[in-house]
C-alpha positions as CSV (number, residue, x, y, z in Angstrom):
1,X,54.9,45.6,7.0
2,X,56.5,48.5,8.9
3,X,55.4,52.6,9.2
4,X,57.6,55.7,10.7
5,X,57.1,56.5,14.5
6,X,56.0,59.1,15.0
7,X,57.1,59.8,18.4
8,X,61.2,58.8,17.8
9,X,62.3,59.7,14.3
10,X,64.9,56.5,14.7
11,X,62.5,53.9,15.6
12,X,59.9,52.1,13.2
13,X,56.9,50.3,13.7
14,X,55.5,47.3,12.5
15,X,52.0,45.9,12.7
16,X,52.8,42.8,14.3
17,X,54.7,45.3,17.3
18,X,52.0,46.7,17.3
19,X,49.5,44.4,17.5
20,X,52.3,42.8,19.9
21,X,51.4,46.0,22.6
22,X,47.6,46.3,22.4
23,X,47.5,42.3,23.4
24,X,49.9,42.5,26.1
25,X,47.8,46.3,26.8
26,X,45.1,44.2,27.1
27,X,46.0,41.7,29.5
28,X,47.3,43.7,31.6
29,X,44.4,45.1,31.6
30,X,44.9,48.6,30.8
31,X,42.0,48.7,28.2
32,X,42.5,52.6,27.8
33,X,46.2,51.6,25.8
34,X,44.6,49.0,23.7
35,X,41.9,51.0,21.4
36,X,44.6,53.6,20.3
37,X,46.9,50.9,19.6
38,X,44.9,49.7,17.2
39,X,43.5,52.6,15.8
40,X,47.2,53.8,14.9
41,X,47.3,50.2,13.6
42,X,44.5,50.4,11.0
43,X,45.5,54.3,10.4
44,X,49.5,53.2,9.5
45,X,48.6,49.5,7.9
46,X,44.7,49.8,7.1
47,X,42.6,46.9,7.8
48,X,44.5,44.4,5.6
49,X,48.3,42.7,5.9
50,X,50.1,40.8,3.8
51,X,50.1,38.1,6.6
52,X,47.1,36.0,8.2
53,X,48.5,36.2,11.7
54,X,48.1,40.1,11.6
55,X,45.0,39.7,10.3
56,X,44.0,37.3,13.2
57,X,45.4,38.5,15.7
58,X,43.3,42.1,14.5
59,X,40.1,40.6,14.5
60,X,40.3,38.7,17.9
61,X,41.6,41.8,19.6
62,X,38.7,44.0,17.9
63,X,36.0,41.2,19.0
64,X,37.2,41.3,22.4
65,X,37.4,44.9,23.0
66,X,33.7,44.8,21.8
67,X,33.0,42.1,24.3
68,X,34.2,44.1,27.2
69,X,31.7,46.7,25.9
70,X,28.8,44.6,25.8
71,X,28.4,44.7,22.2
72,X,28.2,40.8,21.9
73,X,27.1,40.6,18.6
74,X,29.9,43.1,16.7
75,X,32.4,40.9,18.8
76,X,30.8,37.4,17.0
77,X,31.2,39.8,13.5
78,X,34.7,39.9,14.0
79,X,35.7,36.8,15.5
80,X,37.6,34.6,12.6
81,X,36.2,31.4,12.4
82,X,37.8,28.2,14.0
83,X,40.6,27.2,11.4
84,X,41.9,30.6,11.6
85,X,42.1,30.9,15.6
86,X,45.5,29.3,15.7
87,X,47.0,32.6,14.9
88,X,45.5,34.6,17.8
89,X,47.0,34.8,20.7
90,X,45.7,31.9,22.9
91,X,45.8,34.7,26.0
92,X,43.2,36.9,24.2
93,X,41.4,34.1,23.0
94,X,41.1,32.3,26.4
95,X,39.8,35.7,27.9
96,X,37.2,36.6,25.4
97,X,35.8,32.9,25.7
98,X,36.0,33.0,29.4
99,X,33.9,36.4,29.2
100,X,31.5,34.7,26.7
101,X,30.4,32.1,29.3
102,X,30.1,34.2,32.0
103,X,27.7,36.6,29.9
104,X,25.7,33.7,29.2
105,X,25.5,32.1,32.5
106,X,23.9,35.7,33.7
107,X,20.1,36.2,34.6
108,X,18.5,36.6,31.1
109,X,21.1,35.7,28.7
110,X,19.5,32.6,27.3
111,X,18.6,33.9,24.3
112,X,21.6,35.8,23.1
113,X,22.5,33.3,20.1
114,X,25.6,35.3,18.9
115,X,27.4,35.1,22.5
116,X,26.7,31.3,22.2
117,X,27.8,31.0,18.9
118,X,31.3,32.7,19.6
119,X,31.7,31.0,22.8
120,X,31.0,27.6,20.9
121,X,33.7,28.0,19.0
122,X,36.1,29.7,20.9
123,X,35.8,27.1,23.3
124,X,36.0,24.0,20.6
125,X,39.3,25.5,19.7
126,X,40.8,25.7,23.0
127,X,39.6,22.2,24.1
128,X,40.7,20.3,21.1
129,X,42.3,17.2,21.4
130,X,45.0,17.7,19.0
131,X,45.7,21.3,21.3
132,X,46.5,23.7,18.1
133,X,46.7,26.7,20.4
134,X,48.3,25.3,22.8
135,X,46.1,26.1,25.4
136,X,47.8,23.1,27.9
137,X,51.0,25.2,27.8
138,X,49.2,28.2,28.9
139,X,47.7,26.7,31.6
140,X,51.1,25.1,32.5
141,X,52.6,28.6,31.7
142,X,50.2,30.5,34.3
143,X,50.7,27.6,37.2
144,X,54.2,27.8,36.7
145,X,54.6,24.3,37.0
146,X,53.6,21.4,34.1
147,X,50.1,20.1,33.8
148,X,50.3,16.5,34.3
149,X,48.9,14.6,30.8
150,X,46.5,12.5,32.9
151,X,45.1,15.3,34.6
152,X,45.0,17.7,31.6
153,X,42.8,14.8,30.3
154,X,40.5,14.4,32.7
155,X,40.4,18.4,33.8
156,X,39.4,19.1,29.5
157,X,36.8,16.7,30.0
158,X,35.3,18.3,33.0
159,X,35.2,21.8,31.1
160,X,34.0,20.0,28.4
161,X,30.8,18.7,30.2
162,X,30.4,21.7,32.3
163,X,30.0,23.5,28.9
164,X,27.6,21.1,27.6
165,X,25.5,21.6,31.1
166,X,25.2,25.2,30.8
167,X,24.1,25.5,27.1
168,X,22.0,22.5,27.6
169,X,20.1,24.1,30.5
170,X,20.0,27.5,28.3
171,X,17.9,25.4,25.5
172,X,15.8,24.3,27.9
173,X,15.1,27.4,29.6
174,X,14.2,28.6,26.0
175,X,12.4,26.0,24.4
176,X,15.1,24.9,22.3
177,X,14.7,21.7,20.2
178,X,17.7,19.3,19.6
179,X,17.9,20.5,16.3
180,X,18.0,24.5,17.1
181,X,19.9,23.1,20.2
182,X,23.3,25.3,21.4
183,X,24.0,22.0,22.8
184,X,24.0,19.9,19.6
185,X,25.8,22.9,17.3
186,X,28.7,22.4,20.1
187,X,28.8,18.8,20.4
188,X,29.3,19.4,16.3
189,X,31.6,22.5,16.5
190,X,33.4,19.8,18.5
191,X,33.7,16.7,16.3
192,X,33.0,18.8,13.0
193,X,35.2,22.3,13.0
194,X,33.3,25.1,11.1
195,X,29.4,24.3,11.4
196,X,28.9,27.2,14.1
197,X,27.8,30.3,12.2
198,X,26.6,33.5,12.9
199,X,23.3,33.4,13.5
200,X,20.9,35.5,11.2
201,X,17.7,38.0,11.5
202,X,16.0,35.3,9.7
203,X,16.6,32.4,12.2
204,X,18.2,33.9,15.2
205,X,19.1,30.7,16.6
206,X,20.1,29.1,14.0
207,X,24.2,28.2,15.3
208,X,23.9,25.0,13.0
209,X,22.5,24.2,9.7
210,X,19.4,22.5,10.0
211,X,21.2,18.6,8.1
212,X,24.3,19.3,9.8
213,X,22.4,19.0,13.5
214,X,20.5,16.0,12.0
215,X,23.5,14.5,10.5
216,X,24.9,15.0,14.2
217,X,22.5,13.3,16.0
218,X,22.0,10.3,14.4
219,X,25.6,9.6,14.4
220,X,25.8,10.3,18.0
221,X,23.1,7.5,19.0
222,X,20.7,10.9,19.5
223,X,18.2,9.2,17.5
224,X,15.3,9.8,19.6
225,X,16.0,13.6,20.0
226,X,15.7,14.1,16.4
227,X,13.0,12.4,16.3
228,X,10.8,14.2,19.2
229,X,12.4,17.5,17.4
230,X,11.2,16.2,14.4
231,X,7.3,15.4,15.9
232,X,7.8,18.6,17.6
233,X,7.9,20.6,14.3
234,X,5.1,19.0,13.2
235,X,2.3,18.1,15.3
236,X,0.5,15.4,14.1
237,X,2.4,14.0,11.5
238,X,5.9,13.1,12.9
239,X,7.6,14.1,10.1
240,X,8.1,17.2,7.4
241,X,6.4,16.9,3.8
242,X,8.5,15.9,1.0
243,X,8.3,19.6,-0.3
244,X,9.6,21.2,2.5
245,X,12.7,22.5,3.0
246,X,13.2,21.1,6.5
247,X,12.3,17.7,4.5
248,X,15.1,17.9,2.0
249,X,17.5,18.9,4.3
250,X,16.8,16.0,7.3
251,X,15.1,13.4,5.4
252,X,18.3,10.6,5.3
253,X,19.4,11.9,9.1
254,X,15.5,11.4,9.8
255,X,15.4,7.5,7.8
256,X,18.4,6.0,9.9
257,X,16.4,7.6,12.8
258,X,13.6,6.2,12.3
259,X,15.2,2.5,11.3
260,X,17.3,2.4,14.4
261,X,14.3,3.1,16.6
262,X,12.5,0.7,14.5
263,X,15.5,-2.0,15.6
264,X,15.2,-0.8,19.2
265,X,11.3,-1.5,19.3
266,X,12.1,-4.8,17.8
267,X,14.5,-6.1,20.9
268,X,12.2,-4.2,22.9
269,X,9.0,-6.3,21.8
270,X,6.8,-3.4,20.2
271,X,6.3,-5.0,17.0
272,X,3.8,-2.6,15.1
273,X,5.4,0.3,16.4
274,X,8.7,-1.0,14.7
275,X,7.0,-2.1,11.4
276,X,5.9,1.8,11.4
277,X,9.5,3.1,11.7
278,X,10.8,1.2,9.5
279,X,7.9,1.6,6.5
280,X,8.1,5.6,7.6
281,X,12.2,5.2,6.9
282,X,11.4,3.6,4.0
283,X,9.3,6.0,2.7
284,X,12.1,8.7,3.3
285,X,14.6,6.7,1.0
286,X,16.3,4.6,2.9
287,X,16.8,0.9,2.0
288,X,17.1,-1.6,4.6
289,X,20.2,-3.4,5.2
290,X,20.1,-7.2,5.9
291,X,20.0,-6.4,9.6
292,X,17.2,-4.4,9.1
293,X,15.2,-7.0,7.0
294,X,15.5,-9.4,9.8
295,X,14.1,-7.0,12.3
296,X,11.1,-6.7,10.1
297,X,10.3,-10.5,9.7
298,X,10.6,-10.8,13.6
299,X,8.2,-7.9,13.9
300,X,6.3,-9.8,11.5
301,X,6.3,-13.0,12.8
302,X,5.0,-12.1,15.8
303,X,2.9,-8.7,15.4
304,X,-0.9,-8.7,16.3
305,X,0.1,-12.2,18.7
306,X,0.8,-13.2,22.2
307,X,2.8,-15.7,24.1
308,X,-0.4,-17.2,25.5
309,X,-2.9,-16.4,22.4
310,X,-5.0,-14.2,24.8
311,X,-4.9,-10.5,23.4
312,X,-4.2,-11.3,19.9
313,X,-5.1,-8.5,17.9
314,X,-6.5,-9.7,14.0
315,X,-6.6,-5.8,13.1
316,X,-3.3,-5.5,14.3
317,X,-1.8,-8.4,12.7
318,X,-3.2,-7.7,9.5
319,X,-2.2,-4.0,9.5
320,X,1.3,-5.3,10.5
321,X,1.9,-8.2,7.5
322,X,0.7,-5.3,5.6
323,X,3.6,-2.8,6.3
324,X,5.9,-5.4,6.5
325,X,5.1,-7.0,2.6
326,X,5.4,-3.5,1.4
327,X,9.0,-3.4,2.7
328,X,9.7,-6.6,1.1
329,X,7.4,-7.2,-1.7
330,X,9.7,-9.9,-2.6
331,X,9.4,-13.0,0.6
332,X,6.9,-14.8,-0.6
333,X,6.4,-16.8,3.0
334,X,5.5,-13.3,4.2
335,X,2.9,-12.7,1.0
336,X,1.2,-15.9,1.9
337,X,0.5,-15.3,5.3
338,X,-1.0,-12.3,5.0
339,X,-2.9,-13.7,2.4
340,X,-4.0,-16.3,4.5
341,X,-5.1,-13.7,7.5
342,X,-6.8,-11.6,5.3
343,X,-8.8,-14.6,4.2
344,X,-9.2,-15.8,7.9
345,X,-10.9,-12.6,9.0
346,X,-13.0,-12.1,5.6
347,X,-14.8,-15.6,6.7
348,X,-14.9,-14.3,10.7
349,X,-16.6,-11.2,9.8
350,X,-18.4,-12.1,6.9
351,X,-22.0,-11.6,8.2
352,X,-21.2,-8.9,10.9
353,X,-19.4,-6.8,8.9
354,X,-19.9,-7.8,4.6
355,X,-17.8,-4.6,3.8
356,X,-15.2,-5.3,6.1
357,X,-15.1,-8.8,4.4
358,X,-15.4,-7.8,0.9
359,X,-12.2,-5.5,1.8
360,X,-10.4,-8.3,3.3
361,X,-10.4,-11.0,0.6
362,X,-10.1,-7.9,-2.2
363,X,-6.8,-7.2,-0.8
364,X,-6.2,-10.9,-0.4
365,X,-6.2,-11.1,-3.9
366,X,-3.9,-7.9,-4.4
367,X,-1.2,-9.6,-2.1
368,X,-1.9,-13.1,-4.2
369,X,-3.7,-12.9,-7.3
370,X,-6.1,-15.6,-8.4
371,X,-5.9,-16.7,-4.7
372,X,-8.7,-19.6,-4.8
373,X,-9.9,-18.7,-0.8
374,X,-10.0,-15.2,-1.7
375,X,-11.7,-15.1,-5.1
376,X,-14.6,-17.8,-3.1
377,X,-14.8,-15.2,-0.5
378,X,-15.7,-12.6,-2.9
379,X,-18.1,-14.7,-5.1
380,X,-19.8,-15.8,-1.8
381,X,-20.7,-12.0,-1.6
382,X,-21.6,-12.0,-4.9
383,X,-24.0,-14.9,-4.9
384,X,-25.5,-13.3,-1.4
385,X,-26.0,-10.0,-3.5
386,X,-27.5,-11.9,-6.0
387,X,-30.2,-14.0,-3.6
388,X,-31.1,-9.8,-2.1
389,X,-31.7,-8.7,-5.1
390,X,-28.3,-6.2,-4.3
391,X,-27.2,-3.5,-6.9
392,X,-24.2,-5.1,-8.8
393,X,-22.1,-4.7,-11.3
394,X,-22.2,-6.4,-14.8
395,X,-18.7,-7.5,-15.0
396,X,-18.7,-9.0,-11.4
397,X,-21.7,-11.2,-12.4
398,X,-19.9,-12.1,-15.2
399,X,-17.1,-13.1,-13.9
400,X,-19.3,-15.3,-11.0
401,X,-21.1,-17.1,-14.2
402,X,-18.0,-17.2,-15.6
403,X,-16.3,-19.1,-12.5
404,X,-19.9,-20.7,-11.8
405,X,-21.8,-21.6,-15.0
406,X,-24.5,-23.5,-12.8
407,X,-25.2,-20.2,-10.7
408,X,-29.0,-20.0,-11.5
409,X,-29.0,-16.8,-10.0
410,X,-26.4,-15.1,-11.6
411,X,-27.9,-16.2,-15.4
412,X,-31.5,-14.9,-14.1
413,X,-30.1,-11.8,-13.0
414,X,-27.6,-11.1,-16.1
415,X,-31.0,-11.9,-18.3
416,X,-33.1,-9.8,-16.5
417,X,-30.3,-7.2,-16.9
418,X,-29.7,-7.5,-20.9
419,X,-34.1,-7.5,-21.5
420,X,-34.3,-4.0,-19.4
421,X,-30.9,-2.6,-21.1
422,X,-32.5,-4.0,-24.3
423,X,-36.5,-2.1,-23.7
424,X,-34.8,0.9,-22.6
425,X,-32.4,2.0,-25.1
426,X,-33.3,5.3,-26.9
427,X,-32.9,5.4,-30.7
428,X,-30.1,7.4,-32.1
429,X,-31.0,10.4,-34.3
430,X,-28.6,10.3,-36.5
431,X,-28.3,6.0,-36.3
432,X,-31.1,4.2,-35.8
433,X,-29.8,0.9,-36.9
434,X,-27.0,1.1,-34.1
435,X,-29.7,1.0,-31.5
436,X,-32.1,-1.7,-33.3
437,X,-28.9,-4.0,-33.8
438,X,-27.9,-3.5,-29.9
439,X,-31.7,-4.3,-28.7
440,X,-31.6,-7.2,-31.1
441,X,-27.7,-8.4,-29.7
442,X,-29.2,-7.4,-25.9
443,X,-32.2,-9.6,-26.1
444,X,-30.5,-12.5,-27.7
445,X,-27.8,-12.7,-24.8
446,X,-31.2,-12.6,-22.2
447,X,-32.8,-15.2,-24.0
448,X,-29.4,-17.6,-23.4
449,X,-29.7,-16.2,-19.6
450,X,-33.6,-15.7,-19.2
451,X,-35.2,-18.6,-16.7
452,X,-37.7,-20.9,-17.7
453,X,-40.7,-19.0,-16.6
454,X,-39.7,-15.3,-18.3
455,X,-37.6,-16.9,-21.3
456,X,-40.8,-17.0,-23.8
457,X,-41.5,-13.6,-22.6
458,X,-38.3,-12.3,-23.9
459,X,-38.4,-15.0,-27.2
460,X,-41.5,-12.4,-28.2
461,X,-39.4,-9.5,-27.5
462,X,-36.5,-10.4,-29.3
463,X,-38.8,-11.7,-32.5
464,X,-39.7,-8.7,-32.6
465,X,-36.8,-6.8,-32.3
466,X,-35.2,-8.7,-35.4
467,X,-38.2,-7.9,-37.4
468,X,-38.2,-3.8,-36.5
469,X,-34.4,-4.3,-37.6
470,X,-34.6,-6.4,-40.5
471,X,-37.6,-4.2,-42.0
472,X,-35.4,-1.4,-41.0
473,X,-32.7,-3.0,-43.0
474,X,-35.2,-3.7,-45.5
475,X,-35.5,0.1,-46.1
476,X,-32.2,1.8,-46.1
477,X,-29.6,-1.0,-46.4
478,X,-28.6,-3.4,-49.2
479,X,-30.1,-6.8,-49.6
480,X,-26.9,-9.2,-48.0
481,X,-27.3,-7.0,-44.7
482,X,-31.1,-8.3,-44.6
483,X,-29.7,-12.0,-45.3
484,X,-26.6,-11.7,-43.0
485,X,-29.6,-11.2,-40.4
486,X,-31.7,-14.2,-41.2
487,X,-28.9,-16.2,-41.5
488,X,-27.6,-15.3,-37.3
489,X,-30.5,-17.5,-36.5
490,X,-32.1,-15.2,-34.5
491,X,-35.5,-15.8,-36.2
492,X,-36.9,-19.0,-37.7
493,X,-38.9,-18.9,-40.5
494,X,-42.3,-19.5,-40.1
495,X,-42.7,-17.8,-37.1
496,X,-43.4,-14.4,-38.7
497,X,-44.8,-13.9,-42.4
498,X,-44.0,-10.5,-42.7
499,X,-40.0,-11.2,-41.5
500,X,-40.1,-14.3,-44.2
501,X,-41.6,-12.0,-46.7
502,X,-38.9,-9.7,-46.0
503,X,-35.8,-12.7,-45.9
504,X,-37.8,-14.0,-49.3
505,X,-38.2,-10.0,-50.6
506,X,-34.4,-9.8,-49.7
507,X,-32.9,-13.0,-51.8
508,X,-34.8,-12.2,-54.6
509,X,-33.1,-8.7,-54.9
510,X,-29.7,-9.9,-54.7
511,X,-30.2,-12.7,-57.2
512,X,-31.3,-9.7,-59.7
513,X,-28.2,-8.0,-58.7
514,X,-26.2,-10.9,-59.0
515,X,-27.8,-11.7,-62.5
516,X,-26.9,-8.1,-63.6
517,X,-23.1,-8.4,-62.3
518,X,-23.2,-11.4,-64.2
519,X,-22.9,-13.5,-61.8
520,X,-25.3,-16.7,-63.1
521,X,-24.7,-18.9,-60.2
522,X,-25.0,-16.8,-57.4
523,X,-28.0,-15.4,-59.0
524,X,-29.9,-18.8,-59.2
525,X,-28.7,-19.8,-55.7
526,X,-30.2,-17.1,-54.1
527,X,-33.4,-17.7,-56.3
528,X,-33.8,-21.1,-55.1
529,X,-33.5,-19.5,-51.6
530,X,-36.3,-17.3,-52.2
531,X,-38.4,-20.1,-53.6
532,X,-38.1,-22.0,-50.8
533,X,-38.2,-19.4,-47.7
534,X,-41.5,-18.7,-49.9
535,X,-43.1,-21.9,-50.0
536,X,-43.1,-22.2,-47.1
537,X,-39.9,-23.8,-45.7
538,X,-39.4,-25.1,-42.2
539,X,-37.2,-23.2,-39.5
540,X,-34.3,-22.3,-40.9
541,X,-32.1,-24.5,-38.6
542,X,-32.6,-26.9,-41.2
543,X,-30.3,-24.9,-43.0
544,X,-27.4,-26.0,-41.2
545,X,-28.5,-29.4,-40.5
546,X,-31.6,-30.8,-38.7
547,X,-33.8,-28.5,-37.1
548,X,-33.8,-28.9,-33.1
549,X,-37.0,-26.8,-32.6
550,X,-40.4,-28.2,-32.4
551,X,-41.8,-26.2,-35.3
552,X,-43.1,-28.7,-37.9
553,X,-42.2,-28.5,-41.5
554,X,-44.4,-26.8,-44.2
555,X,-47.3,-28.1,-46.3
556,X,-46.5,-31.2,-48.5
557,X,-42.7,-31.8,-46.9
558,X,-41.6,-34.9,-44.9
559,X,-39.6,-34.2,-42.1
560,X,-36.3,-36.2,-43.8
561,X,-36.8,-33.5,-46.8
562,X,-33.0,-32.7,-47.6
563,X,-33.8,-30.1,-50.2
564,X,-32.9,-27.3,-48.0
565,X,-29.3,-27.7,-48.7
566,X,-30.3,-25.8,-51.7
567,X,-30.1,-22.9,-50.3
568,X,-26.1,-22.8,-50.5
């Protein structure tokens, strides 16, 4: 790209001459040169060129002419990001990150984000190892004399920390976090060309995307400082929610955190506080290597315990076998000794503290189902419950007379229980047979449960019960439905004439049905069943074999009268 002179008709101009002037202008220092040079620059060629060392070279030159002025944040606009430095000239680029320092070394400059962000990467260009811009020639250039390699080496490294110092005592001067750090975005501008941005209205000292600092870090063995930045952020919880942004963009930098404090704590002896790093990394994503899964059975083994046995902690064991069999669900060894803690404590506490107990052998079972120790802890309760006269739950005294068919208390209670469900349901407007046929099922379950001295208390009850349903039966149902009733054995015959009367009222209706849908012999067997039930025949027991109850049989019958097979 060339243009006319305008001062010798002869001689042309190009825009790297003259970009060639205004650098040399400006090191001379004759700053008064250099802004015309490149306004005739960007008035002959514009702002673009056909090449990216013009272009470069441009925007370096414009962002330190800004510098000089003060204007710090138009000279971070226009300086090109780190990839493209190797076009500038390594003079200007050296002066402009020299000036950059200096500004933020000054009283007061500890906040000024977008001279650290521009001396960040200035400076992570010149210092690289590979040298792009060839900044060890310069210096060898200015001493007149070659750098020595070992002492290039050693004298990069020295800027390097002396960098490091400065910006770290900047974040601390402002309260910077090692995530927000200008520390941590150069340490990364450093291994990781082209995380340093320009910082934003929105988060001013933002030099580093928030995963990219994380990322950093962890990688770097800074796993504590992300961490304490981390706890920081959040008081109270240690750690973001899963729906925050801050989450999504941390959370794997945050899990191998977490799990290689969790393996320091482990070498170190803090057991629970490593089982809690690791459960907390685990509940981020991460899934632990083998290494890791040894940690946590070491943390196990010994959580809770001392060398000497003085100091154990129970509540601290047990909270610790619990994080660690939630990390791995799978080691059975580890399932049954929590189990077997659980159970030890439910039988320490079990008078002290009952709920504390119940808790224990409850999640006993949860870690081991149908643990024997466990499910005995819980029916002791149970049986304890039962002797107070406790509130309890149907199916758990179920299950206890289920387990326990001897438990005396369990039956009286579970009788007691059916007999009050029984006397207190309500009848059913639109039903009314529902609720008779539940009393009547109630109150025939308490009479198998009922003890000695209320069981003929609740016999009356449930005579009656089948009679209010069988006359109810009587009245808006068909004749079988009465019979199906009489035949449950929930009423013997002779104990109530007006329920015979209705069995006896009931066989003879079908048998006239019967005889109508021409069925002969069903009609004469249910005849004979009325004839008998009507004359008087013993309990019905008899009609599936002999009678076990101490009612004795009717008017002119021996008790080794077989005619009741008759019936069928």
């Amino acid at each position: 790209m060339q243009g006319k002179d305008t001062g010798e008709p002869d001689r042309t101009v190009t825009a790297h001459g003259l970009l060639l002037e205004a650098e040399h202008a400006f090191l001379r220092a004759e700053f008064r040169l250099v802004r015309p040079l490149l306004q005739r620059f960007q008035n002959e060629f514009g702002t673009s060129s056909d090449t990216d060392d013009t272009l470069m070279r441009h925007a370096v030159l414009r962002a330190a002419l800004a510098a000089r002025a003060g204007n710090w944040p138009e000279a971070a606009r226009w300086c090109p990001d780190r990839d493209d430095l190797g076009w500038a000239d390594t003079d200007i680029v050296h002066s402009l990150a020299v000036s950059a320092l200096r500004r933020l070394s000054e009283e007061g400059r500890h906040t000024e984000a977008s001279t650290a962000a521009l001396a960040i990467v200035l400076w992570a260009h010149l210092l690289d190892e590979e040298d792009l811009s060839d900044f060890h020639g310069l210096l060898s250039e200015r001493r007149d004399t070659p750098v020595p390699e070992e002492l290039w080496e050693e004298a990069r490294r020295h800027l390097h920390g002396r960098i490091a110092d400065l910006l770290h005592a900047l974040d601390v001067r402002a309260g910077r976090d090692a995530l927000a750090a200008w520390r941590t975005a150069w340490e990364a501008e450093r291994d990781d060309p082209g995380p340093v941005v320009v910082p934003s209205d929105a988060d001013p000292d933002g030099l580093i995307p928030l995963g990219r600092a994380a990322g950093h870090l962890v990688r770097h063995g800074r796993h504590i400082d992300l961490l304490d930045a981390a706890a920081a952020r959040r008081p109270g919880t240690g750690a973001w929610t899963v729906d925050s942004p801050d989450h999504h963009a941390c959370a794997d930098a945050l899990a191998q955190a977490l799990a290689g404090r969790g393996r320091d704590r482990v070498r170190a002896g803090e057991w629970t506080s490593a089982l809690s790093d690791f459960s907390r990394a685990a509940w981020l994503g991460r899934s632990l290597g083998a290494e890791e899964e040894q940690a946590v059975q070491r943390a196990a083994a010994s959580v809770g315990r001392t060398r000497t046995g003085r100091g154990n902690s129970p509540v601290t064991r047990i909270q610790g076998l619990d994080l660690a069999h939630a990390l791995l669900p799978q080691a059975t060894l580890l399932a049954a000794e929590l189990t077997a803690e659980l159970v030890r404590q439910g039988r320490r506490v079990f008078k002290s503290d009952p709920a504390q107990s119940r808790r224990r052998f409850a999640r006993a079972l949860e870690v081991t189902p149908g643990d024997p120790d466990a499910r005995s802890g819980l029916d002791d309760h149970l049986r304890a419950d039962l002797d107070r006269g406790d509130k309890l739950r149907v199916d758990d005294v179920q299950g206890l007379l289920e387990r326990d068919p001897e438990c005396v208390p369990a039956r009286k209670w579970l009788g007691d229980h059916y007999a009050e469900l029984a006397m207190t349901a309500t009848p059913a407007p639109d039903d009314t047979r529902t609720t008779l046929e539940r009393r009547v099922e109630l109150l025939s379950m308490a009479v198998d449960m009922a003890d000695p001295a209320r069981n003929s208390q609740v016999r009356e009850q449930l005579d009656t019960a089948v009679l209010l349903l069988a006359e109810h039966l009587e009245a808006t149902a068909s004749p079988s439905d009465v019979i199906d009733l009489f035949l449950r054995d929930l009423l013997r015959t002779g104990v109530s004439a007006r329920f015979d009367q209705t069995v006896e009222s009931a066989y003879v209706n079908r048998a006239r049905e019967r005889e109508r849908a021409g069925d002969p012999g069903g009609a004469r067997r249910d005849s004979a069943c009325a004839a008998r039930i009507g004359a008087g025949l013993p309990a019905q027991g008899l009609l599936f074999g002999p009678s076990p109850g101490p009612h004795a049989p009717g008017p002119g019958r021996g008790r080794d009268d077989t005619g009741q097979e008759a019936l069928f």
